[in-house]
C-alpha positions in Angstrom: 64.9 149.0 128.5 63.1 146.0 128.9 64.3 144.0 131.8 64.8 140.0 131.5 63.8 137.4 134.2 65.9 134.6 135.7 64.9 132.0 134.7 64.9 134.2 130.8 68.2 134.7 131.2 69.1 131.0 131.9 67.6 130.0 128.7 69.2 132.4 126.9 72.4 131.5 128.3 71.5 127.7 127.4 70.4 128.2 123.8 73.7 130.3 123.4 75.4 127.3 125.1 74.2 124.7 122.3 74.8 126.7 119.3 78.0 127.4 120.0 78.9 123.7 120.9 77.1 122.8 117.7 79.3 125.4 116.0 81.9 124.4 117.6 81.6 120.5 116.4 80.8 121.3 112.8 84.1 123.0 112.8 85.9 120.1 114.9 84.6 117.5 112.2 85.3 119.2 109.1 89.1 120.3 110.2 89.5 116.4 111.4 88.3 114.9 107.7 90.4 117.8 106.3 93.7 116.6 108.0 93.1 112.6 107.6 92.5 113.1 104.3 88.4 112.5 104.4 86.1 114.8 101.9 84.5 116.9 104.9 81.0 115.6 105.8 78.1 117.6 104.4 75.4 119.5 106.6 72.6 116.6 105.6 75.2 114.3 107.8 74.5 116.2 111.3 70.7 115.4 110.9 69.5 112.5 112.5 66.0 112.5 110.8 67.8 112.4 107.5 68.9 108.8 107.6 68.6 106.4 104.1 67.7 102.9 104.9 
């Protein structure tokens, strides 16, 4: 069994970390627009590089 470093297992942890907040925020804003009433933001709306002037 192959055996991970520190600092390999911090980054691990990390990348886990971020996923599951992003995760958890997708989730967050599409209940929120769902119980104000909103149509629920689509997945092009969480990328910042896909903004329309």
């Amino acid at each position: 069994m192959a055996k991970i470093s520190g600092i390999g297992a911090f980054f691990i942890i990390v990348l886990f970390v971020v996923l599951l907040g992003t995760a958890a925020w997708i989730i967050y804003t599409h209940l929120r627009a769902r119980r104000l009433g909103l149509p629920t933001p689509t997945l092009a709306s969480y990328n910042p590089q896909n903004r329309r002037a």
